[in-house]
C-alpha positions in Angstrom: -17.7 -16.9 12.0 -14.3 -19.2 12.3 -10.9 -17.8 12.1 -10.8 -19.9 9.4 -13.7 -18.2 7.2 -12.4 -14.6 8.4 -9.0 -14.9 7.0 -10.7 -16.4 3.6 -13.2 -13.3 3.2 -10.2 -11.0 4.0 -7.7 -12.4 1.4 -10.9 -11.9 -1.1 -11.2 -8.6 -0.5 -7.5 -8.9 -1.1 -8.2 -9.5 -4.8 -10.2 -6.5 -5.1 -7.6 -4.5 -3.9 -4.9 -5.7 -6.6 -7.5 -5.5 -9.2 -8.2 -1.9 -8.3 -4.9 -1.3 -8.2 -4.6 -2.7 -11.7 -3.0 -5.7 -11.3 -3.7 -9.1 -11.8 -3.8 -11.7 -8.9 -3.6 -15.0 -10.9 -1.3 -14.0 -14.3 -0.6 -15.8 -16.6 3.2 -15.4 -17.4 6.3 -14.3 -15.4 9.6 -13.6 -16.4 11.9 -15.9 -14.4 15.6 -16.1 -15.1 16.8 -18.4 -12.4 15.3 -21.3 -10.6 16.1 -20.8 -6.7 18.5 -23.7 -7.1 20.1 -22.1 -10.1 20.5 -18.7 -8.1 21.8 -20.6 -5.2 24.6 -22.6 -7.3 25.9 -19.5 -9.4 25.0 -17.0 -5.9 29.3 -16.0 -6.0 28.7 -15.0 -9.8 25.7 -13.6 -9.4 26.5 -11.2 -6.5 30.0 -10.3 -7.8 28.5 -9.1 -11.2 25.2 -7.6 -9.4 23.2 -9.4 -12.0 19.7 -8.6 -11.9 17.6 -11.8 -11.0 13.7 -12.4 -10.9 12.6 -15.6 -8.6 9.0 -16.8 -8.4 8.1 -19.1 -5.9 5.5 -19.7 -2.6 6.0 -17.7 0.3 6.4 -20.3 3.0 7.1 -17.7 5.7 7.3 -14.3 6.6 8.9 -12.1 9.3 7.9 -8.3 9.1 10.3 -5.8 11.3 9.1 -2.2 11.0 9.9 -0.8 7.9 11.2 -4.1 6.1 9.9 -7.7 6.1 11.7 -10.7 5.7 10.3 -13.9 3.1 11.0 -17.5 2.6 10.7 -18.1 -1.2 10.2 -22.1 -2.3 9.8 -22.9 -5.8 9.9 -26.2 -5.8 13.9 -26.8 -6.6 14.5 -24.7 -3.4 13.7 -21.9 -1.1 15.7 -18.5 -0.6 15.3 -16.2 1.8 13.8 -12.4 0.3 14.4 -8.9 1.6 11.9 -6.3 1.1 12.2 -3.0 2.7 10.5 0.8 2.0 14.3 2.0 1.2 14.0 -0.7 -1.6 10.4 -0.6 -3.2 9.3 2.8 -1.8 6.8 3.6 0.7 4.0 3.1 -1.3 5.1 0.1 -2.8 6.3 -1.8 0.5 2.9 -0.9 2.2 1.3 -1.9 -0.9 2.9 -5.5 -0.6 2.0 -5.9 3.5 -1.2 -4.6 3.3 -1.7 -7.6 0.2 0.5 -10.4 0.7 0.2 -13.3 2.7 2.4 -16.3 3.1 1.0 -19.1 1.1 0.5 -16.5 -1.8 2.8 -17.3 -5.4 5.2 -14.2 -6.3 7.5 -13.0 -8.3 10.4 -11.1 -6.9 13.1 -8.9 -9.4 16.1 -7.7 -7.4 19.7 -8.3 -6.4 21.8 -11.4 -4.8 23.3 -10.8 -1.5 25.2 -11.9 1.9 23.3 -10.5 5.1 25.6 -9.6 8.0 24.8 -13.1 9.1 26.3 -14.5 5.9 22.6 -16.1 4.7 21.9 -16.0 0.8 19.3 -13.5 0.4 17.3 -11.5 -2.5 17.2 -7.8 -1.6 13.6 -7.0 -3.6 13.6 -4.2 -6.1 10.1 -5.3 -7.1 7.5 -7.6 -6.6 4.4 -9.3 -8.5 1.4 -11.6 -7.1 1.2 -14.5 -9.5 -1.3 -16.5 -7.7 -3.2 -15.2 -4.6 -4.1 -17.8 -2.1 -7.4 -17.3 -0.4 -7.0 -20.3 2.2 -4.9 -20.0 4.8 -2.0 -22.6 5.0 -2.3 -25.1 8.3 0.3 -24.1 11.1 0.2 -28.0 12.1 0.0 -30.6 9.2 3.0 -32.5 10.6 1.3 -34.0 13.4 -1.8 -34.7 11.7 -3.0 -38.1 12.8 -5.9 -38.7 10.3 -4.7 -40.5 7.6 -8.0 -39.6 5.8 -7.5 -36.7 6.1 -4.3 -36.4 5.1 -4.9 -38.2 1.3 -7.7 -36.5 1.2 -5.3 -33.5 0.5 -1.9 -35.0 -0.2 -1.5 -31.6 -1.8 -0.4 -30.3 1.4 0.7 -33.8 3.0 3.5 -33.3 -0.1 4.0 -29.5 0.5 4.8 -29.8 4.4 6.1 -33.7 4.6 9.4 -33.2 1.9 9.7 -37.4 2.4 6.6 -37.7 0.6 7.6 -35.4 -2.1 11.1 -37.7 -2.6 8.9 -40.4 -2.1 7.3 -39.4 -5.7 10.3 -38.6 -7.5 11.6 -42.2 -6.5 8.8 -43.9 -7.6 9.2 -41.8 -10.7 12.6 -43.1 -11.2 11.5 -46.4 -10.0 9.4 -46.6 -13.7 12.2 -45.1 -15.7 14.5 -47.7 -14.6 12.5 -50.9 -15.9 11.1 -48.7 -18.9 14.9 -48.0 -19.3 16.2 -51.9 -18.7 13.2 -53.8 -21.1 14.3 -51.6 -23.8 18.0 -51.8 -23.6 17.0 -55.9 -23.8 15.0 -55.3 -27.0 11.7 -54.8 -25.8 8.9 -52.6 -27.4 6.6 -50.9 -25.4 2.6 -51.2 -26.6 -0.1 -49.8 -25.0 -3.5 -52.4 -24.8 -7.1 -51.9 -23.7 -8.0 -50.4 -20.4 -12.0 -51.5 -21.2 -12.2 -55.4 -22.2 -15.6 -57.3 -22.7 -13.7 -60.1 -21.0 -11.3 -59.3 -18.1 -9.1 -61.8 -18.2 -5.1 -62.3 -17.6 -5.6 -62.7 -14.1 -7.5 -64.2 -10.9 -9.4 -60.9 -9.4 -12.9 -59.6 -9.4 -13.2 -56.8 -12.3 -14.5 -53.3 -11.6 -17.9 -53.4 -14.5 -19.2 -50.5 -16.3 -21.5 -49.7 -19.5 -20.0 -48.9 -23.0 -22.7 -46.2 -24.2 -22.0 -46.2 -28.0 -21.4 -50.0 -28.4 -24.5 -50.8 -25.8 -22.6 -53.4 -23.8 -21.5 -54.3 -20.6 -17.5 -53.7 -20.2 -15.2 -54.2 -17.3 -11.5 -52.2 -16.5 -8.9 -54.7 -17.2 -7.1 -56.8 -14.8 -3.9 -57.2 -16.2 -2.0 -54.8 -17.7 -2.7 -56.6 -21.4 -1.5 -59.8 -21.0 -4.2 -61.7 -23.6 -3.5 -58.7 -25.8 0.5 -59.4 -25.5 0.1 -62.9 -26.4 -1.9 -62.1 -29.1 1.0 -60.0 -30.3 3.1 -62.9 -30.2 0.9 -64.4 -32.4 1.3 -61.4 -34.6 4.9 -62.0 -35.0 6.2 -59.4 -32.2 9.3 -61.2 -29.8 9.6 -58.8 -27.0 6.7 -56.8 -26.0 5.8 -54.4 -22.7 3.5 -52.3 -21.2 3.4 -50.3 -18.2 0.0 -48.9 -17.3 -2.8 -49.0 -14.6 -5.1 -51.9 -14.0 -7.9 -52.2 -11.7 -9.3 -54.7 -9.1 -12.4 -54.8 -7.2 -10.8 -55.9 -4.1 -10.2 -55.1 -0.2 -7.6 -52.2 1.2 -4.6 -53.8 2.9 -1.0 -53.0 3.7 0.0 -54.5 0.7 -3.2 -54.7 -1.7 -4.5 -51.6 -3.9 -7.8 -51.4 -6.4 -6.6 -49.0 -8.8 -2.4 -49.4 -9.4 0.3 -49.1 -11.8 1.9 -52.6 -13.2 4.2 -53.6 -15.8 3.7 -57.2 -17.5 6.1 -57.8 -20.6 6.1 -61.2 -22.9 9.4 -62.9 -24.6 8.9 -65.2 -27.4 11.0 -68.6 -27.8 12.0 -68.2 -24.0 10.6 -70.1 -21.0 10.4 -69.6 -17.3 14.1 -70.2 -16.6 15.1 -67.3 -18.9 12.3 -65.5 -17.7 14.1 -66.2 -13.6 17.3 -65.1 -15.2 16.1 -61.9 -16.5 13.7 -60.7 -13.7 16.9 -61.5 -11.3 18.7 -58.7 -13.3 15.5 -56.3 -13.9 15.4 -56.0 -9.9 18.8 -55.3 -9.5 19.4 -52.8 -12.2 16.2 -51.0 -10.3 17.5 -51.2 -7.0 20.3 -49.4 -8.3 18.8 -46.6 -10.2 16.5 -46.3 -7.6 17.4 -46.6 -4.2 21.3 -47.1 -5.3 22.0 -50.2 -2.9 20.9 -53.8 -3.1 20.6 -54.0 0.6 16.9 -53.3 2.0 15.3 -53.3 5.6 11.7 -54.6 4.6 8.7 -55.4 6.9 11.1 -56.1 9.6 13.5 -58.4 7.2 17.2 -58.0 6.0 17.1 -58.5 2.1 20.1 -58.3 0.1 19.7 -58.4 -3.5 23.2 -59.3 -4.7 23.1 -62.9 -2.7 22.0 -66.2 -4.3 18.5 -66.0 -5.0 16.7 -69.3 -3.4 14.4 -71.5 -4.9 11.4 -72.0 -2.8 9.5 -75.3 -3.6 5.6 -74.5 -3.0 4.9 -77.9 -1.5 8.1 -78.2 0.4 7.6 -74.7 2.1 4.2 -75.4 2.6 4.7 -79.2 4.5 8.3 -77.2 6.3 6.2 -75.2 8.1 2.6 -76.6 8.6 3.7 -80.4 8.9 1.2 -80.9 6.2 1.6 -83.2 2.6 -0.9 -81.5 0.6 -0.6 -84.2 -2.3 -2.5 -86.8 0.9 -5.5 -84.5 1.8 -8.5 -83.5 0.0 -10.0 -80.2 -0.2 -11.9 -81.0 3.5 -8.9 -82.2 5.0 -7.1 -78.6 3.7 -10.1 -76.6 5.0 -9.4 -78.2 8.4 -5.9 -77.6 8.6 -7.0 -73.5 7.3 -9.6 -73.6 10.2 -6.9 -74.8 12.8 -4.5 -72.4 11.7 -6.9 -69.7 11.7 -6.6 -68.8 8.6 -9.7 -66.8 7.0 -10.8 -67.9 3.3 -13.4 -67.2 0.9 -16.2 -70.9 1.2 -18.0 -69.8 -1.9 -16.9 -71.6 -5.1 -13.5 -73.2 -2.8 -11.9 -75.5 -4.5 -8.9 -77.7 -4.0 -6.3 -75.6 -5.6 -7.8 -72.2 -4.3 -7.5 -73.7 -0.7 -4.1 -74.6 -1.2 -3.3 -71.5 -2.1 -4.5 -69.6 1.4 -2.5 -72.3 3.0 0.9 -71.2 0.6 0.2 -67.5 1.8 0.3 -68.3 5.4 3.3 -69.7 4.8 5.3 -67.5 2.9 5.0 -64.8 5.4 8.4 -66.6 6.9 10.2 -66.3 3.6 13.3 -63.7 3.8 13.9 -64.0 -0.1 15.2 -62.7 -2.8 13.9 -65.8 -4.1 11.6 -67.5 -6.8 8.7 -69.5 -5.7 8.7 -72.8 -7.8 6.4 -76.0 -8.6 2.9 -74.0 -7.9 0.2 -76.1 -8.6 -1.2 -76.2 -12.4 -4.6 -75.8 -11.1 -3.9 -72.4 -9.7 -1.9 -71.4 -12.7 -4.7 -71.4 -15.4 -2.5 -69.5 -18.1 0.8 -71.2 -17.6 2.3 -74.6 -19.1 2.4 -77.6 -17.2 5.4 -79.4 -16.4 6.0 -81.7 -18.6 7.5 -84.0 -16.0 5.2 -83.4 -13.5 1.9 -81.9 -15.1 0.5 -81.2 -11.8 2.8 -78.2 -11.4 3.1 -75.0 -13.9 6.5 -74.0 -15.1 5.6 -70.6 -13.0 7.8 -68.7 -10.7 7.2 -65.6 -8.3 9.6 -63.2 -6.7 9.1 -63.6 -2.9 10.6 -60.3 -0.9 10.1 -60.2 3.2 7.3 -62.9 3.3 5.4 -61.7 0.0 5.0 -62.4 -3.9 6.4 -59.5 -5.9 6.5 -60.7 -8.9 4.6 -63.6 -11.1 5.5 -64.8 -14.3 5.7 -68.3 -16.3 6.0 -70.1 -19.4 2.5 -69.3 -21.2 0.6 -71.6 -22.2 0.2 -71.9 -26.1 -2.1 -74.9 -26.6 -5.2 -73.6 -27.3 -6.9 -76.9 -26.8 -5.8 -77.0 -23.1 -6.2 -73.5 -22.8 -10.3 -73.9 -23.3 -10.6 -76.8 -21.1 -8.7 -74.3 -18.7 -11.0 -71.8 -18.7 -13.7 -73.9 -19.0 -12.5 -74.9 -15.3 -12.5 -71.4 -14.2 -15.7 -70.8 -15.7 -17.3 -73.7 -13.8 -15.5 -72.0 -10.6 -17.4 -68.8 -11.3 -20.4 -70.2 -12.0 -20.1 -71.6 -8.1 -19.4 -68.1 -7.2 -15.8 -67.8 -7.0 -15.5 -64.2 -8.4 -12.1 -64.3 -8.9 -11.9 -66.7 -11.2 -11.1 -66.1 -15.1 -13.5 -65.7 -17.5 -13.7 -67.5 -20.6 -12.2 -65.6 -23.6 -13.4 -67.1 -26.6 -11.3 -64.5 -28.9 -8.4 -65.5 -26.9 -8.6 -69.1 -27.5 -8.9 -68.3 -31.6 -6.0 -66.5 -31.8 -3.9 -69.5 -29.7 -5.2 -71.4 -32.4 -3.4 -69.4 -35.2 -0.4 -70.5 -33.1 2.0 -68.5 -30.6 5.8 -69.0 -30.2 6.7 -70.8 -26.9 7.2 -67.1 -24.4 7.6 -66.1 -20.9 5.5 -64.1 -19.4 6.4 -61.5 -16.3 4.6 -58.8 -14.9 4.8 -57.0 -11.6 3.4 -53.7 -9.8 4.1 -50.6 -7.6 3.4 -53.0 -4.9 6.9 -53.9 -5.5 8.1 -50.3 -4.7 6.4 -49.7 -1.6 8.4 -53.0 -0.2 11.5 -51.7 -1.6 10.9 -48.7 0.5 9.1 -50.1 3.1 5.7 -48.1 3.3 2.4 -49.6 2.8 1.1 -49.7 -0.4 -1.3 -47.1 -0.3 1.4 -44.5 1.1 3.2 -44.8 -2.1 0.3 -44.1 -4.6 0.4 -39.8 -5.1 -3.3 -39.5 -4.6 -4.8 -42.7 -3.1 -8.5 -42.8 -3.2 -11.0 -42.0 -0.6 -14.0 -41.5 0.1 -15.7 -38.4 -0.1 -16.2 -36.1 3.1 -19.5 -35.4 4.3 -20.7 -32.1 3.5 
């Protein structure tokens, strides 16, 4: 039998005891009066008045001299150390406590603030209750686990030992908070839209499918965070609209990609891309601030500051700067030899001009410092947003770039529900040649445009955007990544 197995059967038996014994060893109630940290910041008070105080927490650690033992108590605002002695609780009682408490176990502990001769904060224990017995045994060396597997596979304990990854969460919390807390300040309402859509549209990515039991169809997890269904409340008379939710995309793991993610998209009637550039440049930097509090970031090995000029990064400009290459001059088989002498992998099935283009921008904007907007995309890349009306082989579209990537898309939507079907009737010739991430037609969609929707920009970006800010891949930042299940 393993160590491992030994210690669980023992802590079982464990549970027997304190049931014997009359007690409970998972209660449901306790009667805390302080949080550790609130102990901690009113200790003087505390002490001087000798004001009973019960404490609950985890016992972390453990340190047994004779006839009294010494505890680590963490509770999740912060950890205290605990005194517990025979002189204290009794013979009976501190046996009773050795012989059934482990370190990993949840107590609660009723007794009396004080200074040891060593000057450390300290509870001296006049009583003591299990609230939840642990039957594993805690690991003596999670912070050098390699196996990053392993290690999602219970972030439980990768957030209990690594305190980064637990700050890490409470950032990205904030992170939320801060847009949710800068849209509505600017007017916006937040609306929540379909996760399961007969058509996924709003986006270029291959759906995750599934089957609707009570309607009898086939339905696929959206892969935008509502942006049809926020246009069609522009057509419903709504001005500011957003939504912060998960969406889903059938896609590879990378450093910087995720399947199953948080994003925020939000629409703004009678306003264009311009506004939209002006307003996303302010978004960023009110969340730097309430996240991070500086503007300055070391990301992916660049120096971005935030409060400098934002630059405006031509697509076709950057893309001839640093390939020696005029895109407007070659077809889609000169483009393909260019990818193939750069090296660049890309998807043959269904390739068309634009989509080839396109592997050839991301190559390139891997030497982009940023902040900056990426401008004059092609129009056939951008099958939701407007043309250019000066040059309507370009979309009035615009992207965040951030240390070589796009964190951020957004444009001026298109509203002409004419060009909006030939549109997807584009993609849907695309898909039908096997490019799978090509949009769908959405024949609803195309109704409502024909009802008429104000002139709006569009915006929407994701967590992805906070794991650059903090410079960890992407899948780092989620709290429970996926994976897959461990052989039994």
């Amino acid at each position: 039998m393993s160590a491992k197995k030994k210690i669980r059967e023992n802590r079982i038996k464990k549970i027997s005891t304190l049931e014997s014994a009359g007690y409970s060893a998972y209660p449901s109630k306790t009667k805390r009066t302080h949080t550790i940290k609130e102990a901690l910041s009113s200790f003087k008070l505390l002490e001087k008045k000798k004001e009973e105080v019960i404490l609950v927490g985890r016992i972390r650690a453990e340190r047994r001299h004779g006839k009294l033992t010494f505890l680590t108590l963490e509770d999740g605002t912060e950890n205290i150390q605990v005194f517990i002695s025979e002189e204290t609780v009794g013979k009976e009682g501190y046996r009773f406590f050795t012989g059934n408490f482990d370190v990993g176990d949840f107590a609660e502990v009723k007794g009396f603030l004080f200074h040891t001769k060593r000057g450390e904060k300290t509870v001296r224990a006049l009583d003591y209750k299990m609230l939840a017995k642990s039957i594993l045994p805690l690991p003596e060396k999670w912070h050098g686990l390699k196996d990053e597997e392993e290690r999602f596979r219970k972030r439980y304990l990768d957030i209990m030992f690594n305190p980064e990854v637990k700050e890490m969460i409470k950032k990205k919390a904030l992170f939320w908070n801060s847009v949710r807390e800068f849209l509505v300040k600017e007017g916006f309402w937040e609306v929540e839209t379909p996760a399961l859509e007969t058509v996924a549209g709003g986006a270029d990515a291959k759906p995750f499918k599934s089957y609707y039991n009570a309607l009898g169809i086939d339905v696929y997890l959206r892969i935008s965070t509502g942006e049809l269904w926020q246009k069609k409340l522009m057509v419903a008379g709504f001005e500011k609209t957003f939504e912060i939710g998960r969406q889903f995309r059938n896609e590879g793991i990378s450093y910087e990609h995720l399947q199953d993610y948080t994003q925020m998209e939000f629409y703004w009637a009678y306003a264009d891309y311009k506004k939209g550039m002006k307003l996303v440049e302010r978004l960023y930097k009110h969340i730097a601030r309430k996240t991070f509090g500086t503007l300055k970031f070391r990301i992916r090995g660049f120096e971005v500051d935030l409060s400098k000029k934002w630059e405006r990064y031509d697509y076709w400009e950057v893309i001839k700067k640093h390939t020696g290459v005029d895109i407007n001059e070659l077809n889609l088989a000169g483009i393909k030899k260019e990818l193939d002498k750069l090296g660049i992998k890309y998807e043959k099935r269904g390739l068309s001009k634009g989509r080839a283009t396109d592997y050839l921008w991301k190559y390139c904007r891997k030497k982009l410092k940023g902040p900056g907007f990426l401008i004059n995309v092609p129009a056939e890349v951008s099958p939701l947003a407007k043309r250019n009306i000066k040059n309507p082989e370009i979309a009035e579209r615009f992207q965040v770039i951030l240390a070589g990537s796009e964190v951020g898309n957004g444009y001026s939507e298109l509203n002409n529900p004419l060009e909006q079907a030939e549109r997807f009737k584009e993609q849907q010739e695309l898909r039908d040649k096997g490019d799978e991430e090509a949009q769908m037609y959405d024949h609803d969609f195309v109704e409502a445009l024909e009802y008429g929707m104000p002139p709006t920009c569009g915006f929407g970006l994701s967590e992805r955007l906070f794991s650059f800010l903090i410079d960890k891949p992407a899948r780092e930042c989620q709290t429970f990544p996926l994976v897959r299940p461990k052989k039994k």
